[in-house]
C-alpha positions as CSV (number, residue, x, y, z in Angstrom):
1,X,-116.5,-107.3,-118.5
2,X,-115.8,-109.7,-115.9
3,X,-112.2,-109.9,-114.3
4,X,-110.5,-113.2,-113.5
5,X,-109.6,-111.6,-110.7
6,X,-113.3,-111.0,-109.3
7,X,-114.9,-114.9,-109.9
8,X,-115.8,-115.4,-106.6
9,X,-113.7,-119.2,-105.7
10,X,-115.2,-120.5,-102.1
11,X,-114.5,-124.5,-101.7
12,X,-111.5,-127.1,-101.9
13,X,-110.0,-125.1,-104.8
14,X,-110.4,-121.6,-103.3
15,X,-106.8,-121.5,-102.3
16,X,-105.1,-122.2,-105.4
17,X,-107.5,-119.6,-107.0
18,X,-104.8,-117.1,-107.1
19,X,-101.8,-119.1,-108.7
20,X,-104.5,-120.3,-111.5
21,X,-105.4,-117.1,-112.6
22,X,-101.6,-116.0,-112.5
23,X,-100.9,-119.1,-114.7
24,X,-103.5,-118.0,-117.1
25,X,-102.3,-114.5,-117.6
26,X,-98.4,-116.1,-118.6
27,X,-100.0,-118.1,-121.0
28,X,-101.4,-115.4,-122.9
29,X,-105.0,-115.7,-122.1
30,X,-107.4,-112.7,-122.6
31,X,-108.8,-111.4,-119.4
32,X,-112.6,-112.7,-120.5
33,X,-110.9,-116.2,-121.7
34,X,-109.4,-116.2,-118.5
35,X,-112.3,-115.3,-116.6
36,X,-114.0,-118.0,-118.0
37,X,-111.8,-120.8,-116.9
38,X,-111.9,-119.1,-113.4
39,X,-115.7,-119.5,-113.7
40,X,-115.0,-123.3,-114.8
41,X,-113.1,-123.6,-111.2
42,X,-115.7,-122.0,-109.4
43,X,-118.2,-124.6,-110.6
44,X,-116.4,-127.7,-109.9
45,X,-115.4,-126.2,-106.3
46,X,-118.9,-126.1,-105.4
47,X,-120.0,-129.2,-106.9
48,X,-116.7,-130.5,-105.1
49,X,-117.7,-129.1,-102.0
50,X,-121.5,-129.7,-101.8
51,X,-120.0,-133.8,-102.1
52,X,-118.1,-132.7,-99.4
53,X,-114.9,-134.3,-101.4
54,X,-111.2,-132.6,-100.8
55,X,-109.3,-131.6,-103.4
56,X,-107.0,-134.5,-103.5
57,X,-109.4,-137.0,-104.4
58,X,-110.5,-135.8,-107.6
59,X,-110.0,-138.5,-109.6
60,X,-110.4,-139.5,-113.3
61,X,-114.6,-141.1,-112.3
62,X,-115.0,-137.8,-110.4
63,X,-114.4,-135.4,-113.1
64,X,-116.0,-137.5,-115.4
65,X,-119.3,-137.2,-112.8
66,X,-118.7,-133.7,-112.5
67,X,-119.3,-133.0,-116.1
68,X,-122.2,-135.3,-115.8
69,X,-123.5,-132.7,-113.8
70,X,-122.8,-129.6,-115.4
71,X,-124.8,-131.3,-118.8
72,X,-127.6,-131.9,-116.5
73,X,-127.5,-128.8,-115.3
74,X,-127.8,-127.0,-119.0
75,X,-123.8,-125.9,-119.2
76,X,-123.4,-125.4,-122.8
77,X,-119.8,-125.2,-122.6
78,X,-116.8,-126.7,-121.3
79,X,-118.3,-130.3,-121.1
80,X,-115.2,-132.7,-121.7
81,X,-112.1,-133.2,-120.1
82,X,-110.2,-131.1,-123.0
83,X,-112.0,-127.6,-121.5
84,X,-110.5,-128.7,-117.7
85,X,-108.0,-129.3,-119.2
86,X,-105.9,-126.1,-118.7
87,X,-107.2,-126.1,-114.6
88,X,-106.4,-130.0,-114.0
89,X,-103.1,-129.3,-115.6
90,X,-102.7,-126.5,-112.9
91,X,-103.5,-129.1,-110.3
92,X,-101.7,-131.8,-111.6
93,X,-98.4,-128.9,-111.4
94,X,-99.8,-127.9,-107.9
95,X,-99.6,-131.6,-106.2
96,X,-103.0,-131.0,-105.8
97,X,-104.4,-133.8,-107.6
98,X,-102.6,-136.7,-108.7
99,X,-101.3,-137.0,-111.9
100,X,-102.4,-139.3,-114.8
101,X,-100.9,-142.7,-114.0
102,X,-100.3,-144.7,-117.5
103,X,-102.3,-148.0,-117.2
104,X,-100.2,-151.1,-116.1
105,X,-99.9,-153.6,-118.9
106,X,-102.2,-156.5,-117.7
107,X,-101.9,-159.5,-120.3
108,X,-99.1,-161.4,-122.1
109,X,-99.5,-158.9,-125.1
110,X,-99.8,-156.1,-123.1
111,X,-96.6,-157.1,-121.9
112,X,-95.1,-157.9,-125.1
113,X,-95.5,-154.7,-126.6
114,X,-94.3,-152.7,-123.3
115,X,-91.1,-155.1,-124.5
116,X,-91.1,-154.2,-128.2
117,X,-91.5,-150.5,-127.4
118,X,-88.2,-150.4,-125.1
119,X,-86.4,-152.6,-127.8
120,X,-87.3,-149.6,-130.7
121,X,-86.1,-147.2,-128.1
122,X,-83.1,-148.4,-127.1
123,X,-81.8,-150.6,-129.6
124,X,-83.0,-149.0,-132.8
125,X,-83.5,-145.1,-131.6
126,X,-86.7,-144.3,-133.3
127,X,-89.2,-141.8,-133.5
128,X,-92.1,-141.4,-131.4
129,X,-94.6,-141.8,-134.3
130,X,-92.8,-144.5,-135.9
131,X,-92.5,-146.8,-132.2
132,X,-96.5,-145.9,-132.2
133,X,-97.4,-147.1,-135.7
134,X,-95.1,-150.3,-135.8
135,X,-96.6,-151.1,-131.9
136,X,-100.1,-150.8,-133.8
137,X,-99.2,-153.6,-136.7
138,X,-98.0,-155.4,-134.0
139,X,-101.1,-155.6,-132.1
140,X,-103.1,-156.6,-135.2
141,X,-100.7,-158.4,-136.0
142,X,-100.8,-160.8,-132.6
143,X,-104.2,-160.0,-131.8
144,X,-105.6,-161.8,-135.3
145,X,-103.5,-164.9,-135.1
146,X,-103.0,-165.4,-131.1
147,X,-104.7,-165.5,-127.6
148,X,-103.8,-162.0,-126.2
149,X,-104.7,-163.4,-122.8
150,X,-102.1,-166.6,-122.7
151,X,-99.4,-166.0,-126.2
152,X,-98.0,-169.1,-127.7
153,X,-95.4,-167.5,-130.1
154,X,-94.1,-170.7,-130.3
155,X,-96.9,-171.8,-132.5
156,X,-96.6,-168.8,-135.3
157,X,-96.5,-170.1,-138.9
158,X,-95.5,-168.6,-142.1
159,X,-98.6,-169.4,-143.6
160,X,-100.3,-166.9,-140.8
161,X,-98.2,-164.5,-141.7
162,X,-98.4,-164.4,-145.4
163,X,-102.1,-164.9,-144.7
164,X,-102.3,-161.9,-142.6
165,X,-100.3,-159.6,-145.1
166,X,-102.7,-160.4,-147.9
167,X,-105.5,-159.3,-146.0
168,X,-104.4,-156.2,-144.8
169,X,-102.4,-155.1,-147.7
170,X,-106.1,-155.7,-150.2
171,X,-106.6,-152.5,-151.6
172,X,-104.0,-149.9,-150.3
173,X,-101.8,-148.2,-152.8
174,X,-97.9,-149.7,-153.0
175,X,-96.2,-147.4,-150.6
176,X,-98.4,-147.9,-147.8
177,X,-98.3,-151.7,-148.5
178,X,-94.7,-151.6,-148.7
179,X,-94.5,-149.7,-145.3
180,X,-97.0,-152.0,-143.6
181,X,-94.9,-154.9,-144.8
182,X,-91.6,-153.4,-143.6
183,X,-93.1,-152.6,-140.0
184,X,-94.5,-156.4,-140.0
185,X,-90.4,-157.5,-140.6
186,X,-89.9,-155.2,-137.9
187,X,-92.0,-157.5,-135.1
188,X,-90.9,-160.6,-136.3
189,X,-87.7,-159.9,-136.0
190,X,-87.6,-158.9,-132.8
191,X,-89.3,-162.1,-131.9
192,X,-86.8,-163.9,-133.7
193,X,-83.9,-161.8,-131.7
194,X,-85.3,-162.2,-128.5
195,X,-85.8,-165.9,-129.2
196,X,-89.9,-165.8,-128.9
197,X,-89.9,-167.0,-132.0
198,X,-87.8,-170.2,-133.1
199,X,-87.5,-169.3,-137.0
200,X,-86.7,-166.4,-138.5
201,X,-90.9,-165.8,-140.1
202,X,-89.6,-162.0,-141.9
203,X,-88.7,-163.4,-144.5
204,X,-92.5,-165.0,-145.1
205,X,-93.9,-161.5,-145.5
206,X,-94.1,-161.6,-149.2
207,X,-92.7,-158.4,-151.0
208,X,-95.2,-156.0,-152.1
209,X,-94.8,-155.6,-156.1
210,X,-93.0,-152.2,-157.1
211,X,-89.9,-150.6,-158.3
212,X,-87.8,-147.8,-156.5
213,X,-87.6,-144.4,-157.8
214,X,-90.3,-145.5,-160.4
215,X,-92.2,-141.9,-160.2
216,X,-90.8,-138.5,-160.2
217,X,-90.7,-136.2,-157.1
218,X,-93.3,-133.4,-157.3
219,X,-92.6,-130.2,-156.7
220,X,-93.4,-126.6,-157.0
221,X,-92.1,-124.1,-159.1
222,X,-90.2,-121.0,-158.0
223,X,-93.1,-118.4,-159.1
224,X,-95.1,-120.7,-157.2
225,X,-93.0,-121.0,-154.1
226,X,-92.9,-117.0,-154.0
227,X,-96.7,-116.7,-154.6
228,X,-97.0,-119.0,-151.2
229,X,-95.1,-116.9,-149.3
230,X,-96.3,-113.2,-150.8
231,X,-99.3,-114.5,-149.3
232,X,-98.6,-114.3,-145.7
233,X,-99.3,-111.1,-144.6
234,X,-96.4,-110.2,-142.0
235,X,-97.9,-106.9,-140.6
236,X,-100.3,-109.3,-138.6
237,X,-97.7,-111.8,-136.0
238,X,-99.4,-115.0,-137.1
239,X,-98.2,-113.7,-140.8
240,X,-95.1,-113.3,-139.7
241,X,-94.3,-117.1,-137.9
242,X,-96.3,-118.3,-140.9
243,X,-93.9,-116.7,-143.2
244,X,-90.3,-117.8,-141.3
245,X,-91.9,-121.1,-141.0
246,X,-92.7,-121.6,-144.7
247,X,-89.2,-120.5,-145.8
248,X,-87.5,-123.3,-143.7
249,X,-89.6,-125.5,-145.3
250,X,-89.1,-124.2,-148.7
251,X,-85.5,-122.9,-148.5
252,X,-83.7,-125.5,-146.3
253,X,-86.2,-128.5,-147.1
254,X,-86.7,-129.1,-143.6
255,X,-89.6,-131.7,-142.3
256,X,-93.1,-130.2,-140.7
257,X,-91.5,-132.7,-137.5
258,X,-88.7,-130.7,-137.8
259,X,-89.8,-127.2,-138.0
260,X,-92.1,-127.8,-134.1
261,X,-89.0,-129.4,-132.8
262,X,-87.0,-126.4,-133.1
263,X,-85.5,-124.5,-129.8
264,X,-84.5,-120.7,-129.1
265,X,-81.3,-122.2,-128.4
266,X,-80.5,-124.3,-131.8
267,X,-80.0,-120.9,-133.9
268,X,-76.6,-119.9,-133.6
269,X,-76.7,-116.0,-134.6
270,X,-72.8,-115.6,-134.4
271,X,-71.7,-118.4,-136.8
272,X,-75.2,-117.9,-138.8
273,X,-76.1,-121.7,-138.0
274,X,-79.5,-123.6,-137.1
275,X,-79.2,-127.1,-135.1
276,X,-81.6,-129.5,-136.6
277,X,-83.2,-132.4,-135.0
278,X,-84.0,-135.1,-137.5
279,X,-85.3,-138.9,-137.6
280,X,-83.5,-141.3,-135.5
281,X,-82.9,-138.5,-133.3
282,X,-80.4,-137.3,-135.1
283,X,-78.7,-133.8,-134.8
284,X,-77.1,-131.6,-137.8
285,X,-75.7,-128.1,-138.0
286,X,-76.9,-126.0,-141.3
287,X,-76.0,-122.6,-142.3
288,X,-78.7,-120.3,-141.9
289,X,-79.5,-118.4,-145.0
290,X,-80.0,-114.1,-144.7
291,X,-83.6,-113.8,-145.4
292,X,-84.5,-116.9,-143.6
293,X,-82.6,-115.6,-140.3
294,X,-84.3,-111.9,-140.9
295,X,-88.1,-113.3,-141.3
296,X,-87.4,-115.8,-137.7
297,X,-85.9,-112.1,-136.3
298,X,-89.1,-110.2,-137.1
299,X,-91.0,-113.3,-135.8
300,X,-89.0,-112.8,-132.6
301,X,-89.2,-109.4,-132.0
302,X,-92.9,-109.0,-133.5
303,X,-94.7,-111.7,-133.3
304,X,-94.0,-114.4,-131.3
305,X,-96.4,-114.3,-127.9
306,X,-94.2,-114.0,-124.5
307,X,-93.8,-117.3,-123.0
308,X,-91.2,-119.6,-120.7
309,X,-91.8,-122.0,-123.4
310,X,-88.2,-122.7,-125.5
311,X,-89.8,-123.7,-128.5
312,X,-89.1,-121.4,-131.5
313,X,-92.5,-121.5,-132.8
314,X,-95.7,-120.8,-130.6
315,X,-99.6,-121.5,-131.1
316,X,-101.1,-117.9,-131.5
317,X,-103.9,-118.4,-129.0
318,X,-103.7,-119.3,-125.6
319,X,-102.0,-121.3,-124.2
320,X,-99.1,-120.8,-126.3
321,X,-97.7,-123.8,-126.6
322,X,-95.5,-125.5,-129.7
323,X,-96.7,-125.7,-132.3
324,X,-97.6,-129.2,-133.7
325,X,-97.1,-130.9,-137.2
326,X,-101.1,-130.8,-137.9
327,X,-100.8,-127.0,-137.6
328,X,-97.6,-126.6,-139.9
329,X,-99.5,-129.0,-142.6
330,X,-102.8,-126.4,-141.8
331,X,-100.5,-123.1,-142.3
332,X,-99.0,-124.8,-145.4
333,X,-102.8,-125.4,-147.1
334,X,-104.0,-121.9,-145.7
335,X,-101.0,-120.6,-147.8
336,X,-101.4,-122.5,-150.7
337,X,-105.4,-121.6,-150.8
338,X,-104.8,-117.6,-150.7
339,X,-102.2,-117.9,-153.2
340,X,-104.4,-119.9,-155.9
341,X,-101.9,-122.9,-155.7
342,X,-103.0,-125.8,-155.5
343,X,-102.9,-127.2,-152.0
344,X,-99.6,-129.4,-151.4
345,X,-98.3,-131.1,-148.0
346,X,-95.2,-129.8,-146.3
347,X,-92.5,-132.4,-147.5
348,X,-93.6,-131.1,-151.2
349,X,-91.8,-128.0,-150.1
350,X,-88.8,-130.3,-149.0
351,X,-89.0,-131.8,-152.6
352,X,-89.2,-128.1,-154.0
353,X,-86.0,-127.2,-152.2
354,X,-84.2,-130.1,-153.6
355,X,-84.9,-129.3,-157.1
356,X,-84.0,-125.9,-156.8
357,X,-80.4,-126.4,-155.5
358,X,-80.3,-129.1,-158.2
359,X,-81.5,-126.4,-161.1
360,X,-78.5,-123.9,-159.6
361,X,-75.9,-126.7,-160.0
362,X,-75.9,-128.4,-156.9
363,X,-74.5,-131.9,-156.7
364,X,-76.4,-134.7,-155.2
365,X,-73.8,-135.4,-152.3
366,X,-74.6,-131.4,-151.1
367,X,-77.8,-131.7,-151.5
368,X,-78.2,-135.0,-149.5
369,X,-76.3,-133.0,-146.7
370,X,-78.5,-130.5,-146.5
371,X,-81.6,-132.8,-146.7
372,X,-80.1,-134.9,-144.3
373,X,-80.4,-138.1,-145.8
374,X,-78.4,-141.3,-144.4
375,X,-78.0,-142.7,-148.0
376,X,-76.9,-140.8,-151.3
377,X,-79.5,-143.2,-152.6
378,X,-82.4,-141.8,-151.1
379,X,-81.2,-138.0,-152.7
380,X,-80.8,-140.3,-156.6
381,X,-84.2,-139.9,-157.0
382,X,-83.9,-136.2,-157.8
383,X,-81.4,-136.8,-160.7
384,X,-84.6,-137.7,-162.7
385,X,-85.6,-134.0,-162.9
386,X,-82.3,-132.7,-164.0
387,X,-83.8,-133.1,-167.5
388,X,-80.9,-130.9,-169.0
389,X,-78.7,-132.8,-168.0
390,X,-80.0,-136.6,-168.5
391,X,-81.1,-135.2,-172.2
392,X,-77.2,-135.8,-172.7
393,X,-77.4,-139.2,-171.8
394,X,-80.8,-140.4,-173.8
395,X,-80.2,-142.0,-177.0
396,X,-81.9,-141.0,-180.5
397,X,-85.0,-143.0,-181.4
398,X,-84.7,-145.5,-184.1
399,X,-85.8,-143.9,-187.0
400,X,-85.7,-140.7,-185.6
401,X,-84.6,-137.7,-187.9
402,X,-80.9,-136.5,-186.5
């Protein structure tokens, strides 16, 4: 087997040869996945230098020519931007070659949304995803009913508007029409607020037809829950994160978002506490339960890969990097299939932990702290499965025998 080590590097990228295959090793690649990528540099440094083209002026078209070439030339691997990744990276890190600059915004509606973006930030402190999803309604939105090139806000209607949320709303189930109208209010009312807009058009967005807390949370029952976990198996390391991950899920109802966002530093071994990063960017302390703190100990000391990376939670294959929500809702279904469950998404473990402290007589004001929600309104809906207790409160039906 080939070492990284003994590719042979001659070229522009010869001299940073060395500090790429060190950078390799720390992230946990195996010598003949490493070897590879040192192959992968090889290649480009020839192509680079047969163009007789420096290392600093590898640009985006470049690349995108260089993989051109390695097609042509029958590579069967490593043909996209994703598998140079890992070296460009390097570079990038290296000053070597520049790094990705973000695109300037070059029309009126580029511009606008640049605007709207800073004004979820800043004024309203949201998440990531949710800035991302909002700016796409808006763009829809603006592109349907205006010029991008040249925007006349000024000339918005409520009849566009109402128009526009008929059509998109045709056919999608309540809750996601309800969201899509909520993220429309959103826009409009930051053109109202910024004075884009000379009426207030929210409130044309007609209300999409359905009644709160109308269905019951699902949820998973305990012999279910402890079928999910008996399936990890935590002799194996990947077992053994899956296992720690699944119990904060289950135990302390925490979001997938949640569980990737977690640091070495938020768990608090002295005063047995975890530091939680929710929505809004909000922060919240919550006791950490025994077995939950011993299966994230025998994660730490037996599973998780060696890394500078602060994230609790590492991919198991190189690099080892965080781990992202796609891969907790993948370890959740993976879990569910070996136990003979049927296959549930992580926030039905967050509804499972819910009706469990409900079940062992906890009241909704603790268990909205613990789920973290801003309003004991959003925890009421779990009242409907205390069935013991609302059987108290239901009346006898006419005619019914006492």
């Amino acid at each position: 087997m080939c070492k990284p080590t003994e590719v042979r590097i001659v070229g522009p990228l010869a001299p940073y040869a060395g500090g790429f295959c060190a950078e390799l090793s720390a992230q946990g690649y195996t010598p003949l996945s490493a070897a590879n990528q040192m192959r992968l540099m090889a290649h480009l440094s020839r192509w680079l230098d047969s163009r007789r083209i420096p290392s600093g002026k590898l640009s985006p078209d470049r690349v995108q020519q260089f993989l051109k070439a390695r097609r042509r030339a029958g590579y069967t691997a490593w043909l996209s931007e994703r598998g140079l990744a890992p070296l460009l990276g390097h570079l990038r890190q290296a000053g070597v070659v520049p790094k990705a600059v973000r695109p300037e915004p070059v029309t009126e509606l580029d511009l606008l949304l640049e605007r709207y973006g800073d004004y979820m930030v800043r004024e309203r402190g949201l998440a990531t995803t949710t800035i991302r999803r909002r700016k796409e309604v808006a763009l829809r939105f603006l592109s349907v009913n205006l010029d991008p090139k040249a925007l006349d806000l000024h000339g918005l209607q409520a009849a566009y508007v109402t128009r526009f949320v008929l059509q998109e709303c045709r056919g999608r189930h309540v809750g996601t029409a309800q969201l899509f109208a909520s993220e429309l209010r959103s826009l409009l009312r930051f053109l109202y607020l910024e004075g884009l807009t000379p009426t207030q058009l929210a409130g044309a967005v007609p209300p999409v037809a359905g009644w709160r807390h109308a269905s019951l949370p699902r949820f998973l029952e305990p012999k279910q829950i402890q079928e999910i976990l008996s399936s990890c198996d935590r002799r194996t390391a990947v077992g053994r994160r899956d296992y720690a991950i699944l119990l904060l899920l289950s135990r302390l109802g925490l979001r997938a978002g949640e569980v990737t966002t977690l640091q070495l530093q938020d768990i608090d071994w002295v005063h047995g506490e975890i530091e939680i990063r929710g929505k809004g960017n909000r922060q919240d302390r919550l006791p950490l339960p025994q077995d939950v703190g011993e299966a994230i100990v025998a994660y730490l000391c037996r599973g998780r890969p060696r890394s500078a990376c602060r994230h609790l939670f590492l991919c198991s294959r190189a690099p080892h990097g965080p781990l992202g929500r796609t891969s907790v809702a993948v370890l959740v279904y993976g879990a569910c299939t070996r136990a003979g469950v049927p296959r549930v998404n992580p926030h039905r473990l967050r509804h499972t932990a819910a009706t469990q402290m409900l079940r062992q007589g906890g009241t909704l004001p603790e268990i909205s702290q613990v789920l973290r929600h801003r309003s004991l309104g959003t925890t009421a809906i779990y009242a409907k499965v205390d069935r013991k207790a609302l059987r108290v409160l239901a009346l006898p039906w006419p005619g019914a025998k006492p």
